[in-house]
C-alpha angles and dihedrals in degrees: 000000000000090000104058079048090060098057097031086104088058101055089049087053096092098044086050082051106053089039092055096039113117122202112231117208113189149124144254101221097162127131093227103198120218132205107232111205127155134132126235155174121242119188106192117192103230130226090010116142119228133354123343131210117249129224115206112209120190106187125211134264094272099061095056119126144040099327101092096185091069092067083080100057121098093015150077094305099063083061102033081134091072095060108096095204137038109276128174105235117201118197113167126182126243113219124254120282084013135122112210111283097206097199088072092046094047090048085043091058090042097057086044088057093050085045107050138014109278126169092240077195094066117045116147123188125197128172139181129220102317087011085056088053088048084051102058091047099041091049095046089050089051122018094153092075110057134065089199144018129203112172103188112209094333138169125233136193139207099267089057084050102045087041084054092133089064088082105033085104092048122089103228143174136189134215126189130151109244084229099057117158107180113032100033110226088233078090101062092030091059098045087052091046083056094038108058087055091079106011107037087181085079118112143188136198119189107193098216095214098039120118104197093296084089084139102087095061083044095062112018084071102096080206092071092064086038094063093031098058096036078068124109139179109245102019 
C-alpha cells in the first residue's frame, strides 16, 4: 500500500501539466543574414557590344567539389561551337556532400547581372541529373527570371509537382534516356505529364538508348541553343 502512495504524484503529473499548459500565439518578424559563397566559371564572350544572353548551367552530383574545372564536363561548354551567337555561360560548383542550394544561385546570377552586361531578357537555365533537379527548383522559385528551361535527366518531388503552375508561362523542355538507371525517367515522364496540362508548349524527348548520360545527346544538338535563345521573356 505504501508503494502505489509513493508514486501516486507521478501518476497526477500529466493531468497538472495539461491543466496548467498556455497556448502562445505570436510571430517571427526577424531579418536572419546569410553568408553567400559559392565558385564559378564565367565564359564571357570579348569585344561584343551591348548586352549578351546567359546561359545557367547546374552541374551534376559528380562535379561537386573543389576542382572547378569539372564544372565544364558533360555540358554547353563542351559545345560552345554550336552557339551561333556570343552568349555568357555560368556554371558555378556545389560544394561537396551538398545538393544545390538555389538561393545562392539565384543571388549569384543576380551579382553577374550587376557585373557584367547580361540581356535580363534572355536568361536561359539547363541542368543535368542533380543539376536537373537544381533547375526545376531554381526555376519554380523563381519563374520570373528565366526565358527557357531544360531540366536533363533530372529528378523531381512532390513540391515541384504540387507548385506545377509556376511554369505554365516557361518554355520548357525536358530530356531523359529511356535506359536510366539512376535517375528513373518516371521523373521526368510524370512532370511533363503535369506539365502539359497548363503549359501544352512543353516537350519531352526520351533518347531510347540512352543510359543517364542523356546529356550528350541534350547538348551536343545545335537545335537545342537555337530554340533556347530564340526565347524571350515576354514574348
Amino acid at each position: 500500500m505504501k508503494l502505489k502512495l509513493k508514486h501516486l504524484p507521478l501518476l497526477l503529473l500529466p493531468l497538472s501539466l495539461q491543466v496548467n499548459a498556455q497556448e502562445i500565439k505570436a510571430e517571427l518578424n526577424k531579418e536572419i543574414k546569410r553568408t553567400e559563397k559559392i565558385s564559378y566559371i564565367l565564359d564571357y564572350p570579348q569585344k561584343v557590344k551591348g548586352n549578351v544572353p546567359l546561359i545557367v548551367f547546374l552541374h551534376g552530383s559528380g562535379e561537386r567539389g573543389n576542382n572547378l574545372d569539372a564544372v565544364k564536363a558533360h555540358s554547353p561548354f563542351t559545345y560552345k561551337n554550336l552557339i551561333k551567337e556570343p552568349v555568357a555561360i555560368l556554371a558555378p560548383q556545389c560544394p561537396a556532400d551538398s545538393w544545390w542550394d538555389t538561393i545562392t544561385v539565384y543571388n549569384l546570377i543576380k551579382e553577374i547581372q550587376k557585373k557584367y552586361k547580361i540581356d535580363a531578357s534572355r536568361i536561359y537555365l539547363t541542368g543535368l541529373s542533380m543539376g536537373g533537379w537544381g533547375t526545376w527548383k531554381l526555376a519554380m522559385e523563381h519563374p520570373e527570371m528565366f526565358a527557357a528551361v531544360v531540366p536533363v535527366c533530372a529528378p523531381a518531388d512532390r513540391v515541384m509537382g504540387a507548385n506545377i503552375d509556376r511554369f505554365k508561362q516557361l518554355p520548357v523542355k525536358i530530356f531523359h534516356g529511356g535506359n536510366d538507371d539512376v535517375v528513373s525517367p518516371m521523373n521526368s515522364i510524370e512532370m511533363y505529364q503535369a506539365l502539359k496540362k497548363v503549359n501544352p508548349t512543353a516537350t519531352l524527348t526520351i533518347f531510347p538508348d540512352d543510359n543517364h548520360n542523356s546529356w550528350d545527346s541534350t547538348y551536343s544538338d545545335p537545335k537545342l541553343y537555337e530554340w533556347m535563345l530564340s526565347k524571350k521573356k515576354g514574348e
